[in-house]
CHARMM-style PDB file with segment names, atoms N, HN, CA, C and O in Angstrom:
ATOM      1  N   UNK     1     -34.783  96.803 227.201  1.00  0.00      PROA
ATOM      2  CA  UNK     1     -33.721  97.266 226.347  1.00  0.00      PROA
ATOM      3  C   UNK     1     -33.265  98.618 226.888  1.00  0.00      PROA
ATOM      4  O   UNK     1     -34.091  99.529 226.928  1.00  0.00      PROA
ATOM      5  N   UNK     2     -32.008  98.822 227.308  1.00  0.00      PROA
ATOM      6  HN  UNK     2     -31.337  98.082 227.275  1.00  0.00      PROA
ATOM      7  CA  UNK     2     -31.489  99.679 227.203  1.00  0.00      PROA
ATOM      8  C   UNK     2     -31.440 100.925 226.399  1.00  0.00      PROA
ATOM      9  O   UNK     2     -32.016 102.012 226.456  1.00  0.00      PROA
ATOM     10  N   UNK     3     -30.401 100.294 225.506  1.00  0.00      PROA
ATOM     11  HN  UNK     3     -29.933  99.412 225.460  1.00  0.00      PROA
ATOM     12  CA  UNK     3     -29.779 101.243 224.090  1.00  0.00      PROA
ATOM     13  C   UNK     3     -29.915 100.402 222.772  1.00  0.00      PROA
ATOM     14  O   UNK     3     -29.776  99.222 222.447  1.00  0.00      PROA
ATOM     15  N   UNK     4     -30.230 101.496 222.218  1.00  0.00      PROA
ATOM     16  HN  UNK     4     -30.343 102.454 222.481  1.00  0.00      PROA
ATOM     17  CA  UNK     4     -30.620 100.809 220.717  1.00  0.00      PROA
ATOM     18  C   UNK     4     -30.142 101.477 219.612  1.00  0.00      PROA
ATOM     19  O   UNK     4     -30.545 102.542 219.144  1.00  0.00      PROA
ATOM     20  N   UNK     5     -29.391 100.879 219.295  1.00  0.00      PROA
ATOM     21  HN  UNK     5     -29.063 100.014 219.675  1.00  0.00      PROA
ATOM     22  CA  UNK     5     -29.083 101.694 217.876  1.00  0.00      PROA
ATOM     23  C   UNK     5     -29.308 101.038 216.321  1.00  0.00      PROA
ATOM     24  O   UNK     5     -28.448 100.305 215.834  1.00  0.00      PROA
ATOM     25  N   UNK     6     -30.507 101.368 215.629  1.00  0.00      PROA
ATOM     26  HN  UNK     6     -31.206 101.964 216.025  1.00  0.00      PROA
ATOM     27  CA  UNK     6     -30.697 101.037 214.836  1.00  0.00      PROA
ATOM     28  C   UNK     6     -29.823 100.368 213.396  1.00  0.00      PROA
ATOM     29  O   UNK     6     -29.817  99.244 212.895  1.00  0.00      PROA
ATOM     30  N   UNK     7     -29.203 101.512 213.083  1.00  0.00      PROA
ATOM     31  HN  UNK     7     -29.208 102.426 213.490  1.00  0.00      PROA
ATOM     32  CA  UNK     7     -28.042 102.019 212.053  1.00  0.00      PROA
ATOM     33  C   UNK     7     -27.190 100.761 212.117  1.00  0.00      PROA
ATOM     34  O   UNK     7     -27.162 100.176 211.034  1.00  0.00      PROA
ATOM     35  N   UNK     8     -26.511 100.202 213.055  1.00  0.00      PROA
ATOM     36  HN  UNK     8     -26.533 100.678 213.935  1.00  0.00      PROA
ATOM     37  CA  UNK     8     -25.972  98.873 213.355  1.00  0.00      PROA
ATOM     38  C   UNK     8     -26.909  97.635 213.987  1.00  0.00      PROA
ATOM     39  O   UNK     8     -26.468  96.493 214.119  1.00  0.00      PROA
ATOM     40  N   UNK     9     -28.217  98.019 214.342  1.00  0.00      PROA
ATOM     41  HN  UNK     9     -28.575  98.947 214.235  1.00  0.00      PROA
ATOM     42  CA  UNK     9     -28.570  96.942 214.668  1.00  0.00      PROA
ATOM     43  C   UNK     9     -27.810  96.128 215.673  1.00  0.00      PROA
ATOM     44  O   UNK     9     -27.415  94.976 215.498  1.00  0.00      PROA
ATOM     45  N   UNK    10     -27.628  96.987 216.927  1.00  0.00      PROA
ATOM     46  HN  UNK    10     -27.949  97.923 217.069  1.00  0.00      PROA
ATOM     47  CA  UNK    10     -26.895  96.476 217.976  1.00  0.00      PROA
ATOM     48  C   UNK    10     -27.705  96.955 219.291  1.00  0.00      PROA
ATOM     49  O   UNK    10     -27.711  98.185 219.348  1.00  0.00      PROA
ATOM     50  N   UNK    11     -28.525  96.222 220.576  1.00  0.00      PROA
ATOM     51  HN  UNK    11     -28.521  95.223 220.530  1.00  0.00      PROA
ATOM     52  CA  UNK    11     -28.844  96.520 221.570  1.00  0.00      PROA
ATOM     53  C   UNK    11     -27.884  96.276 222.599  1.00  0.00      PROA
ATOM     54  O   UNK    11     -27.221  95.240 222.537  1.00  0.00      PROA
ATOM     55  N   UNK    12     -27.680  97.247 223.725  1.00  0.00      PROA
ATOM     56  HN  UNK    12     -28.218  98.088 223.775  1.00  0.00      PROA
ATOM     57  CA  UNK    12     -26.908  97.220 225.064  1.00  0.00      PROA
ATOM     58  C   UNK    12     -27.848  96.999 225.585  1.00  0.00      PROA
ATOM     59  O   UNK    12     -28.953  97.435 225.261  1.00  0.00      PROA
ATOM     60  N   UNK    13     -27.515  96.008 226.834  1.00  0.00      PROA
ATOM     61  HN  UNK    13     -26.617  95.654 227.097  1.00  0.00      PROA
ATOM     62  CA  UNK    13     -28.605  95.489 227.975  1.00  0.00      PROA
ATOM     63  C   UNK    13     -27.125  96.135 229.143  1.00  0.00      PROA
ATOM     64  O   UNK    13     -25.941  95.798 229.119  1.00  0.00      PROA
ATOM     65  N   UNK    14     -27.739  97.001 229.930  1.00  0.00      PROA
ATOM     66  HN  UNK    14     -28.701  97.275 229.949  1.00  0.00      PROA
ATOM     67  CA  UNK    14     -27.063  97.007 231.435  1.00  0.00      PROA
ATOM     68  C   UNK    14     -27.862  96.751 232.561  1.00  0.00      PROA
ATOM     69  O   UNK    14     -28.592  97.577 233.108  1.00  0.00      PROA
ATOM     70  N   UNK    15     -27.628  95.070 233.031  1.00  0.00      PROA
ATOM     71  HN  UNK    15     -27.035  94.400 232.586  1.00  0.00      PROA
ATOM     72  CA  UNK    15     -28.349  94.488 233.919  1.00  0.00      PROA
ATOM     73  C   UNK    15     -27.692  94.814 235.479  1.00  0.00      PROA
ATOM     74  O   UNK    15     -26.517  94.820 235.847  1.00  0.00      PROA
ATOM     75  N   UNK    16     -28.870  95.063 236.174  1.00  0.00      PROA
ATOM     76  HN  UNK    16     -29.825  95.058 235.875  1.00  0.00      PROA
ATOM     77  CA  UNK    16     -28.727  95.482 237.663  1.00  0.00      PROA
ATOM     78  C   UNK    16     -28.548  94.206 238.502  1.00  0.00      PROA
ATOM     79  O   UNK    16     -28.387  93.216 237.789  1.00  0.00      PROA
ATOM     80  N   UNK    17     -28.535  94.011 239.550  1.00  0.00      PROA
ATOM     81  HN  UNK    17     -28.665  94.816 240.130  1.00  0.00      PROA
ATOM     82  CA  UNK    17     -28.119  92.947 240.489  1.00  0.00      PROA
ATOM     83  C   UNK    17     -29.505  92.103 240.419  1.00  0.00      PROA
ATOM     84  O   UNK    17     -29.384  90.893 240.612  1.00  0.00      PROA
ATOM     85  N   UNK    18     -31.145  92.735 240.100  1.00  0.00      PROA
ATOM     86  HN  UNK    18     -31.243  93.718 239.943  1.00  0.00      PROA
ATOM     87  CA  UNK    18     -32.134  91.949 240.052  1.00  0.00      PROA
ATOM     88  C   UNK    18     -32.285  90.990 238.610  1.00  0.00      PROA
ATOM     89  O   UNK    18     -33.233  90.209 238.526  1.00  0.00      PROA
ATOM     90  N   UNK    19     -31.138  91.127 237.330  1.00  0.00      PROA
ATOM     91  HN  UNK    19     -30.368  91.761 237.398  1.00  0.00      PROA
ATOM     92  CA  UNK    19     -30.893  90.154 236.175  1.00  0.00      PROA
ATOM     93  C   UNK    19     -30.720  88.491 236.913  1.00  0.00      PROA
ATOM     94  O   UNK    19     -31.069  87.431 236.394  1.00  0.00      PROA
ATOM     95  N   UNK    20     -29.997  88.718 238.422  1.00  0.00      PROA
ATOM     96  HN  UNK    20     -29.714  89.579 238.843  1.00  0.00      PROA
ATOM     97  CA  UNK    20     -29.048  87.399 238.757  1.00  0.00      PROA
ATOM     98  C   UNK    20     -30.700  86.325 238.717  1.00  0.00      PROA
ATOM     99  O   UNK    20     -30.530  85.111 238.828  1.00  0.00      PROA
ATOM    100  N   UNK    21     -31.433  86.583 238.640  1.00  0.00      PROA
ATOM    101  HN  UNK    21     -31.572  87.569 238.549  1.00  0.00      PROA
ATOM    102  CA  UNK    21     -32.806  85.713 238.651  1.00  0.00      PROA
ATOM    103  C   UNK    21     -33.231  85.769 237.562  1.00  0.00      PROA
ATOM    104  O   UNK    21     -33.752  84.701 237.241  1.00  0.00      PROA
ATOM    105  N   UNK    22     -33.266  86.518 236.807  1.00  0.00      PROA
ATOM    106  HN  UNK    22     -32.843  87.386 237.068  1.00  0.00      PROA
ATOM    107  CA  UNK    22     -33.564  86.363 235.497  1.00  0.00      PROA
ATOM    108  C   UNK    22     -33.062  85.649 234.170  1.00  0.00      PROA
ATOM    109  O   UNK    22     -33.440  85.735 233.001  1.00  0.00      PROA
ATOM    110  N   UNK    23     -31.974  84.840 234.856  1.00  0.00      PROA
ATOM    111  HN  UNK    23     -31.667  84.770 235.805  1.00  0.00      PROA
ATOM    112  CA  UNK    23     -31.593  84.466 233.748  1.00  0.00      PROA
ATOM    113  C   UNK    23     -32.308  83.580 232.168  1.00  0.00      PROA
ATOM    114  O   UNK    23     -31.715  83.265 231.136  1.00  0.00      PROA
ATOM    115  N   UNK    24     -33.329  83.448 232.440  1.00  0.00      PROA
ATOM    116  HN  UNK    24     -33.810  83.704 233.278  1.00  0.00      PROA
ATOM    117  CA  UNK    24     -34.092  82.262 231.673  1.00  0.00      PROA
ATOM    118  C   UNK    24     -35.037  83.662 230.225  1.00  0.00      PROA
ATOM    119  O   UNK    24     -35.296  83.765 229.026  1.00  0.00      PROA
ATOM    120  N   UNK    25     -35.194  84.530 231.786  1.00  0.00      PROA
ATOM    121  HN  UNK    25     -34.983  84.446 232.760  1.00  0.00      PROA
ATOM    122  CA  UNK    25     -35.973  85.428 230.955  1.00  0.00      PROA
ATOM    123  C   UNK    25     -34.984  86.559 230.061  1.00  0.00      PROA
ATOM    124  O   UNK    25     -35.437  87.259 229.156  1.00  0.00      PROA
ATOM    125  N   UNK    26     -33.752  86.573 230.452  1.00  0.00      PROA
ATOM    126  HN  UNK    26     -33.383  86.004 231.187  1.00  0.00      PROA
ATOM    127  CA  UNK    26     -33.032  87.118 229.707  1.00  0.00      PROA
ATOM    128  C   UNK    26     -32.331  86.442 228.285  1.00  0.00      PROA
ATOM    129  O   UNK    26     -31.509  87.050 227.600  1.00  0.00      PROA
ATOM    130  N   UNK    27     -32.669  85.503 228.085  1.00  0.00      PROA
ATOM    131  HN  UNK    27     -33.337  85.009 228.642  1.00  0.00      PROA
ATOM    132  CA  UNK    27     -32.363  84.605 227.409  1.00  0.00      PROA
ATOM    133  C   UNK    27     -33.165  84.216 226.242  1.00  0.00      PROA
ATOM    134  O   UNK    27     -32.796  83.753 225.162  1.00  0.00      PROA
ATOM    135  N   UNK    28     -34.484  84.535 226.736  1.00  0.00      PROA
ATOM    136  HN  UNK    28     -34.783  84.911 227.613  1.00  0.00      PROA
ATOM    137  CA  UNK    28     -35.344  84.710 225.926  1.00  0.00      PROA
ATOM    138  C   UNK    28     -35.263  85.925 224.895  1.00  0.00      PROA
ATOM    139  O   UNK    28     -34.744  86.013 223.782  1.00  0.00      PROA
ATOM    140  N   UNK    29     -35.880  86.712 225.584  1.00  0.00      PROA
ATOM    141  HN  UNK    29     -36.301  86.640 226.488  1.00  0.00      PROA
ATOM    142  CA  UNK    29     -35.386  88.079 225.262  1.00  0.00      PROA
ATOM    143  C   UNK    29     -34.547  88.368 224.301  1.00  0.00      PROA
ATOM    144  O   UNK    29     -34.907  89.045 223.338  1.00  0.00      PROA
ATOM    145  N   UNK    30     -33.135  87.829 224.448  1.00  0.00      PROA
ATOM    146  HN  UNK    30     -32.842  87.280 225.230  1.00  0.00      PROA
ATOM    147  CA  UNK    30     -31.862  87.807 224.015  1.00  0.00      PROA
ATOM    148  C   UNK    30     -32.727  87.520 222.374  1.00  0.00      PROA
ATOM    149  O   UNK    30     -32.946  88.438 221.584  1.00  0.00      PROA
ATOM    150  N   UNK    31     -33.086  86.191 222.149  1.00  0.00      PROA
ATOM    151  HN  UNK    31     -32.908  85.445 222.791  1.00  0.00      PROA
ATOM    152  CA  UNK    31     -33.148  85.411 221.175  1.00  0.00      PROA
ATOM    153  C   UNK    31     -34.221  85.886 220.719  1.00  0.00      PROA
ATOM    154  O   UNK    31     -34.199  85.792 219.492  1.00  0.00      PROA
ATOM    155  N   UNK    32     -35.363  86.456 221.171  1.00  0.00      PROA
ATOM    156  HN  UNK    32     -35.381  86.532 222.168  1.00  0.00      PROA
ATOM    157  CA  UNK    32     -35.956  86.915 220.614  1.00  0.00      PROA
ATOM    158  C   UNK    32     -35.484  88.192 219.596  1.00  0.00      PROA
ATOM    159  O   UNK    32     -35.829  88.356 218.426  1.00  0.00      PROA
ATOM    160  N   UNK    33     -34.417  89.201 220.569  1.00  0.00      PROA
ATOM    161  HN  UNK    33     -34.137  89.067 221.520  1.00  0.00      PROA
ATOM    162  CA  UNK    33     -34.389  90.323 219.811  1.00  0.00      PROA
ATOM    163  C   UNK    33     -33.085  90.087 218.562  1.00  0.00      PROA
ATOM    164  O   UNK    33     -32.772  90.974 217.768  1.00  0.00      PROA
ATOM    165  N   UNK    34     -32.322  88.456 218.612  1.00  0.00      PROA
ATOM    166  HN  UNK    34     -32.576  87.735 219.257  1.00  0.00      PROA
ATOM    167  CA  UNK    34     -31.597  88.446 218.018  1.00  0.00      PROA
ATOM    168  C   UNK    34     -32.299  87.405 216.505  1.00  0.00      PROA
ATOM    169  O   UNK    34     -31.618  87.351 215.481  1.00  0.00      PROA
ATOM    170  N   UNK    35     -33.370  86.827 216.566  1.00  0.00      PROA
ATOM    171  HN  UNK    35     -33.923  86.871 217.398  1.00  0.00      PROA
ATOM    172  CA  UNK    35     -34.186  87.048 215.498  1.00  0.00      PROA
ATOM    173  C   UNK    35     -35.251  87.902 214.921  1.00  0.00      PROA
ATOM    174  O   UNK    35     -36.148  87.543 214.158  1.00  0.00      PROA
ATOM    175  N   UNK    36     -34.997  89.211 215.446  1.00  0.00      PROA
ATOM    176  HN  UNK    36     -34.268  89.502 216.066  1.00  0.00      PROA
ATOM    177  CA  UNK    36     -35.523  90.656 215.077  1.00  0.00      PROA
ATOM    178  C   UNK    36     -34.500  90.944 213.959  1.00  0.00      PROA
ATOM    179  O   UNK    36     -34.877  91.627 213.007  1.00  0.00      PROA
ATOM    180  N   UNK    37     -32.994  90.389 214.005  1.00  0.00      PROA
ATOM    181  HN  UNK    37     -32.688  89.834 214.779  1.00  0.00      PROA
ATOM    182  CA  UNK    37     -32.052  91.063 213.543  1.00  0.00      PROA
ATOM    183  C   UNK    37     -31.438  91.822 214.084  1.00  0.00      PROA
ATOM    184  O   UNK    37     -30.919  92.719 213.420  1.00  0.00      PROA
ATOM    185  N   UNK    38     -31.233  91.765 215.619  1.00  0.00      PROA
ATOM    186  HN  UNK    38     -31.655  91.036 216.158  1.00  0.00      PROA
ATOM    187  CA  UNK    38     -30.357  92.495 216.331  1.00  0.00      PROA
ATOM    188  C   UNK    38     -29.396  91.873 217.086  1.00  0.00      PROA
ATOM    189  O   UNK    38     -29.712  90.719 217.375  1.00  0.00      PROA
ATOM    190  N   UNK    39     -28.248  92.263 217.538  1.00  0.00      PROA
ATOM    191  HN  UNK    39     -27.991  93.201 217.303  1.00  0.00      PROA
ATOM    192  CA  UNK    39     -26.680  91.625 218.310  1.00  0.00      PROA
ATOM    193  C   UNK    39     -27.101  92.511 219.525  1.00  0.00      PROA
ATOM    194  O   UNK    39     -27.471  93.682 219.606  1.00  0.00      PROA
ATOM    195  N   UNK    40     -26.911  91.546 220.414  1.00  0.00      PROA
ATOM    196  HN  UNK    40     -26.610  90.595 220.348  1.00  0.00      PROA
ATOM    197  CA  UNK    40     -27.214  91.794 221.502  1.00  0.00      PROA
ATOM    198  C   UNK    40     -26.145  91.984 222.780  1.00  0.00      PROA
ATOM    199  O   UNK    40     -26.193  90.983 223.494  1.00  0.00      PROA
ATOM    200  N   UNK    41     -25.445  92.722 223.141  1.00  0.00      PROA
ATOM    201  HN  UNK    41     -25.406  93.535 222.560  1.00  0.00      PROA
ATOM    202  CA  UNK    41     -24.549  92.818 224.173  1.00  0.00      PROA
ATOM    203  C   UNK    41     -24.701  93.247 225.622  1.00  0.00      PROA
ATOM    204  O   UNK    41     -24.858  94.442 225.870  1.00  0.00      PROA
ATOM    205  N   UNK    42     -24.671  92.533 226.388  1.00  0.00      PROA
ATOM    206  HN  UNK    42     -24.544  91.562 226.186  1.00  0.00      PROA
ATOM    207  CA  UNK    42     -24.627  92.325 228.020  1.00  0.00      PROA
ATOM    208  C   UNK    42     -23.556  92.972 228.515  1.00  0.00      PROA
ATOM    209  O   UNK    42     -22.396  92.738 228.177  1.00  0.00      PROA
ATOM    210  N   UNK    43     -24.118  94.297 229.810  1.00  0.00      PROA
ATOM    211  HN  UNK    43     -25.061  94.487 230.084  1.00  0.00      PROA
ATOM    212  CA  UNK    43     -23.363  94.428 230.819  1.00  0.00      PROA
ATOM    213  C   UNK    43     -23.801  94.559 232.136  1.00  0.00      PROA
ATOM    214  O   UNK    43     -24.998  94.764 232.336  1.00  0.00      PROA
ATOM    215  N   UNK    44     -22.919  94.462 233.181  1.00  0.00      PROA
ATOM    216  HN  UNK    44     -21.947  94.295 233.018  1.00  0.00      PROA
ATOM    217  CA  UNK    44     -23.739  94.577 234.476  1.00  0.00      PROA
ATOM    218  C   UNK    44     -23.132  95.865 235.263  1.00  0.00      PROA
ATOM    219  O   UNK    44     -21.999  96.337 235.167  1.00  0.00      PROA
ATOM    220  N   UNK    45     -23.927  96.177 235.853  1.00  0.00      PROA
ATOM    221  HN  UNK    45     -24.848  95.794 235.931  1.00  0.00      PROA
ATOM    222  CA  UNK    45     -23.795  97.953 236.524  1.00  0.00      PROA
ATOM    223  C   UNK    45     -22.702  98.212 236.881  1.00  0.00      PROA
ATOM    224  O   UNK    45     -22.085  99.219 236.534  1.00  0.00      PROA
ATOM    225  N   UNK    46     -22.160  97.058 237.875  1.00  0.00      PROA
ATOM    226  HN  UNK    46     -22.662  96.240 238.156  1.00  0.00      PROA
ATOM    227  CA  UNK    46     -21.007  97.080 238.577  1.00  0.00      PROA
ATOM    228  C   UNK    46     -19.593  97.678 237.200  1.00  0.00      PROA
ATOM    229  O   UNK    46     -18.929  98.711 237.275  1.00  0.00      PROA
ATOM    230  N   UNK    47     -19.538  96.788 236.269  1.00  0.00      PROA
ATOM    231  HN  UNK    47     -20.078  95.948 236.208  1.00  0.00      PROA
ATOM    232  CA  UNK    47     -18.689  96.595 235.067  1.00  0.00      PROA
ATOM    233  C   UNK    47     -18.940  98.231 234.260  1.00  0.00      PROA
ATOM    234  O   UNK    47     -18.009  98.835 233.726  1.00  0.00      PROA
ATOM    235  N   UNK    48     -20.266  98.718 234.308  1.00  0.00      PROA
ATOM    236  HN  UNK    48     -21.022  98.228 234.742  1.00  0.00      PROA
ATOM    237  CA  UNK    48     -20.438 100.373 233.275  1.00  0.00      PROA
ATOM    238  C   UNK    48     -20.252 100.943 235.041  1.00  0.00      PROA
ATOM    239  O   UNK    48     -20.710 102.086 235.037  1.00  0.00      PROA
ATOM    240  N   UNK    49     -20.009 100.765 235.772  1.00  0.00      PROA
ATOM    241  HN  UNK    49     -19.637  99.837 235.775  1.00  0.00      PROA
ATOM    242  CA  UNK    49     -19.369 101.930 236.761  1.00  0.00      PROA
ATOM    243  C   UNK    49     -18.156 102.168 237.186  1.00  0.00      PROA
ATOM    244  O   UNK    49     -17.661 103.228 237.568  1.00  0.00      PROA
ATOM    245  N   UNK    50     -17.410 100.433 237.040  1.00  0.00      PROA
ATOM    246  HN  UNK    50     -17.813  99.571 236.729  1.00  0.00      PROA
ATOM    247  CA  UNK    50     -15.873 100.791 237.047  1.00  0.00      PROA
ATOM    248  C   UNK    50     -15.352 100.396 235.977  1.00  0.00      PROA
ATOM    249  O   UNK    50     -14.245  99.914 236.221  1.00  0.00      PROA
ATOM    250  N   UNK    51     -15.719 100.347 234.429  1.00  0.00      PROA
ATOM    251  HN  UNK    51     -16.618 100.738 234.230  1.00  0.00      PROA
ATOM    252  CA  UNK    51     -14.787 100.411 233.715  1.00  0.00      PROA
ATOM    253  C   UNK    51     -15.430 100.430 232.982  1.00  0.00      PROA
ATOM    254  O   UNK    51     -15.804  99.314 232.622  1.00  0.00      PROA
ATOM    255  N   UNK    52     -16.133 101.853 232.097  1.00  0.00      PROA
ATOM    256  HN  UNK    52     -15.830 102.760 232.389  1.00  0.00      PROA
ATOM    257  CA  UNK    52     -16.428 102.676 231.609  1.00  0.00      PROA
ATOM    258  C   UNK    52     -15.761 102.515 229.973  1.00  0.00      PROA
ATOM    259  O   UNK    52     -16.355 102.336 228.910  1.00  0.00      PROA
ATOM    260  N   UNK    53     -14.398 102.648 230.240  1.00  0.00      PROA
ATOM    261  HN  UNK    53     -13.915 102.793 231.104  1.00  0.00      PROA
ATOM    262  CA  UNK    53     -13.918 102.875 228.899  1.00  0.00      PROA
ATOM    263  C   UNK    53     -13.683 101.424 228.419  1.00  0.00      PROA
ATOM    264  O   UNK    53     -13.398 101.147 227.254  1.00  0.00      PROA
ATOM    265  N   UNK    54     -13.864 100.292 229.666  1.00  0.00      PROA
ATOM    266  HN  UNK    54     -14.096 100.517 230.613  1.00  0.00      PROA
ATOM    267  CA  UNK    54     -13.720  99.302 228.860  1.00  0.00      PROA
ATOM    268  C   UNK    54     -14.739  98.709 228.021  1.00  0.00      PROA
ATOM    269  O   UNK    54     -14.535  98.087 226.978  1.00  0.00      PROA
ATOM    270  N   UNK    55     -16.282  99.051 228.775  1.00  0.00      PROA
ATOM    271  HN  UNK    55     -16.448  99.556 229.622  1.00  0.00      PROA
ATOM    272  CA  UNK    55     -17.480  99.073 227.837  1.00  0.00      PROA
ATOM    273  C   UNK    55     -17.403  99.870 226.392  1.00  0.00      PROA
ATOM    274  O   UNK    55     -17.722  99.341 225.327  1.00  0.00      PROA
ATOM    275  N   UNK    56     -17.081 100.794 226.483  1.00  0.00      PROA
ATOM    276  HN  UNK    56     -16.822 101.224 227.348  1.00  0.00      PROA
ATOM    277  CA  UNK    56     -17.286 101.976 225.225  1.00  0.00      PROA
ATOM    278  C   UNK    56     -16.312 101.108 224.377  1.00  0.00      PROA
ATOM    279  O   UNK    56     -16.260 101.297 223.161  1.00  0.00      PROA
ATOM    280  N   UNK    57     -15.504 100.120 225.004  1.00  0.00      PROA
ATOM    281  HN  UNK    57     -15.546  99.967 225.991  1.00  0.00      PROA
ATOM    282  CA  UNK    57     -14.524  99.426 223.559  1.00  0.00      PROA
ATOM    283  C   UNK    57     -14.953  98.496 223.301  1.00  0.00      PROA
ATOM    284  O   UNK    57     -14.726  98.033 222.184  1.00  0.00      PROA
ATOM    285  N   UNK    58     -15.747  97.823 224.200  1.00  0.00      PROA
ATOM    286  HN  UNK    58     -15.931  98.199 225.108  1.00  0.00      PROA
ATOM    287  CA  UNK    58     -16.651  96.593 223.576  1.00  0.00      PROA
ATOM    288  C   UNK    58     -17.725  97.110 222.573  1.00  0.00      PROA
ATOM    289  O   UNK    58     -17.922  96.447 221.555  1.00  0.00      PROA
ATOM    290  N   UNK    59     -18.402  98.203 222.787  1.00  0.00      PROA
ATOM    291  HN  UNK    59     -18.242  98.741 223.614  1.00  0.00      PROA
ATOM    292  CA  UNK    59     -19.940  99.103 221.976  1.00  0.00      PROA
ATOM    293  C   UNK    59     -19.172  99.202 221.018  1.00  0.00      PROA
ATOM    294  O   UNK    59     -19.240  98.303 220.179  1.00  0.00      PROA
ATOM    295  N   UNK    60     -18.166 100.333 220.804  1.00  0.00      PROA
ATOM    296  HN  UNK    60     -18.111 101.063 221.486  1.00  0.00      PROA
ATOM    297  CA  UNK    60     -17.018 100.706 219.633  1.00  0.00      PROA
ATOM    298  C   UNK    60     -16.800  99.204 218.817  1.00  0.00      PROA
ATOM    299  O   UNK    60     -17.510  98.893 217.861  1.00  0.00      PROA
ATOM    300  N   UNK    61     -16.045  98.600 219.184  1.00  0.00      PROA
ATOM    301  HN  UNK    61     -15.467  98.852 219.960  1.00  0.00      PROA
ATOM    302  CA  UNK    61     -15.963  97.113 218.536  1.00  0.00      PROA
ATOM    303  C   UNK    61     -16.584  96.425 218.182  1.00  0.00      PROA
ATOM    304  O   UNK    61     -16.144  95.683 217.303  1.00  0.00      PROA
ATOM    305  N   UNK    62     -17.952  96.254 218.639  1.00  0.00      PROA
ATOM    306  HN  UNK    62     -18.310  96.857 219.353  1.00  0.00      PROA
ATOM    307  CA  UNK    62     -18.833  95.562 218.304  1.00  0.00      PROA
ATOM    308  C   UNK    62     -19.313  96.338 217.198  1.00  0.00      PROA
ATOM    309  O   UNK    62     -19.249  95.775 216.106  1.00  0.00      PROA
ATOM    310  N   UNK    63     -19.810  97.580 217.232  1.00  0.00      PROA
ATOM    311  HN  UNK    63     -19.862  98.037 218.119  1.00  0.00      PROA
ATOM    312  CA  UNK    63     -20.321  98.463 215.563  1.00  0.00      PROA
ATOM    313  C   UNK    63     -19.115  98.640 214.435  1.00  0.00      PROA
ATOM    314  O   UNK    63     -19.475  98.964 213.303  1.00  0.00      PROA
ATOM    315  N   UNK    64     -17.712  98.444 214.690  1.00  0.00      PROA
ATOM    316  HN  UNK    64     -17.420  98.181 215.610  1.00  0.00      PROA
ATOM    317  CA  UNK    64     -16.949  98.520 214.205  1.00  0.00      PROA
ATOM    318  C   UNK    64     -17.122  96.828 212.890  1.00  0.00      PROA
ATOM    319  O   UNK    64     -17.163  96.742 211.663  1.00  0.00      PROA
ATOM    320  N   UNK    65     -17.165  95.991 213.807  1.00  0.00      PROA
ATOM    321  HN  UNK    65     -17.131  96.060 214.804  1.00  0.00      PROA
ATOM    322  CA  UNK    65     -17.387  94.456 213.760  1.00  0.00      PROA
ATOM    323  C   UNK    65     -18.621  94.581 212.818  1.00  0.00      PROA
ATOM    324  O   UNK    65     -18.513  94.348 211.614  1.00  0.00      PROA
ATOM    325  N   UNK    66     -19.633  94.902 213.314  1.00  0.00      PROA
ATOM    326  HN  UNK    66     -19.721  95.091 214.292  1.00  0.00      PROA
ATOM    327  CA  UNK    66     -20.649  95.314 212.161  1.00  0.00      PROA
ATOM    328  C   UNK    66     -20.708  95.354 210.638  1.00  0.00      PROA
ATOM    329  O   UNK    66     -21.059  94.713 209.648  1.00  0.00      PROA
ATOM    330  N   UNK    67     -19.886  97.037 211.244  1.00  0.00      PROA
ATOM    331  HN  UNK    67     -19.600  97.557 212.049  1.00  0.00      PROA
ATOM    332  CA  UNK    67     -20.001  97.800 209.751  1.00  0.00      PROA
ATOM    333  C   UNK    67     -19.066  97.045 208.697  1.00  0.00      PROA
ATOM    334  O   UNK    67     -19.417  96.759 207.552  1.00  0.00      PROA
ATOM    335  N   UNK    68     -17.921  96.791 209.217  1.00  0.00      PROA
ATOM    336  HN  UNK    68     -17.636  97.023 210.147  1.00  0.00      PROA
ATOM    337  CA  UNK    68     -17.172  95.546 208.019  1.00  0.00      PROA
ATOM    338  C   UNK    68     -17.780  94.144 207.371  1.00  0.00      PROA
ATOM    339  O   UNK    68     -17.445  93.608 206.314  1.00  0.00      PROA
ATOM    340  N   UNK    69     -18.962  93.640 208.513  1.00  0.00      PROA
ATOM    341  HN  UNK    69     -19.234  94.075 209.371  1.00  0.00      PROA
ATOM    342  CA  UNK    69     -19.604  93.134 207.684  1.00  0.00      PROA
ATOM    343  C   UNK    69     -20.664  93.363 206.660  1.00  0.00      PROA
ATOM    344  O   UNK    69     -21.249  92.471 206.045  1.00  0.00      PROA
ATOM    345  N   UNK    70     -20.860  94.696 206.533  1.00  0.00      PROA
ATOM    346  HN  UNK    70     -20.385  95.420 207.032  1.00  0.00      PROA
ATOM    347  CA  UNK    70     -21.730  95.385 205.234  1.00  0.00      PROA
ATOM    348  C   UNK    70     -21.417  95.570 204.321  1.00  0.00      PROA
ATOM    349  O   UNK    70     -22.121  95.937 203.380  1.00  0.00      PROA
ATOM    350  N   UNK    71     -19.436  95.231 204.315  1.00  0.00      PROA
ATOM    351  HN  UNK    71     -18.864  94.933 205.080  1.00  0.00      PROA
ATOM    352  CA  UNK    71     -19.135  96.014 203.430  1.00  0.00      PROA
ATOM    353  C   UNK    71     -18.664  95.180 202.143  1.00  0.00      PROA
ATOM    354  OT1 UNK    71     -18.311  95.768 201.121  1.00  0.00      PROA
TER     355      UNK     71
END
């Protein structure tokens, strides 16, 4: 796990080029932490190094997405 933010109950995974083998085990993982009660969102290095602000609108959106469902 990356990033964790409790408060929304949302983990960031930023997977490096060694994820491309992992897929089975990421998957797990995934499902595991998404019957913890957590939303789980995937990025890969390449994607948080050139487009930065387009991640921060997926994170933003996704807690945004969240919090309206609390309400």
């Amino acid at each position: 796990m990356d990033f964790c933010a409790h408060g929304p109950r949302l983990i960031v995974e930023v997977d490096g080029d060694d994820h491309a083998g992992k897929t089975h085990q990421d998957a797990e993982r995934t499902r595991f932490l998404r019957n913890e009660g957590y939303d789980v969102i995937r990025f890969g290095n390449t994607e948080v190094m050139t487009n930065i602000d387009g991640v921060v609108a997926m994170i933003t959106s996704a807690i945004a997405h969240k919090a309206r469902g609390r309400l």
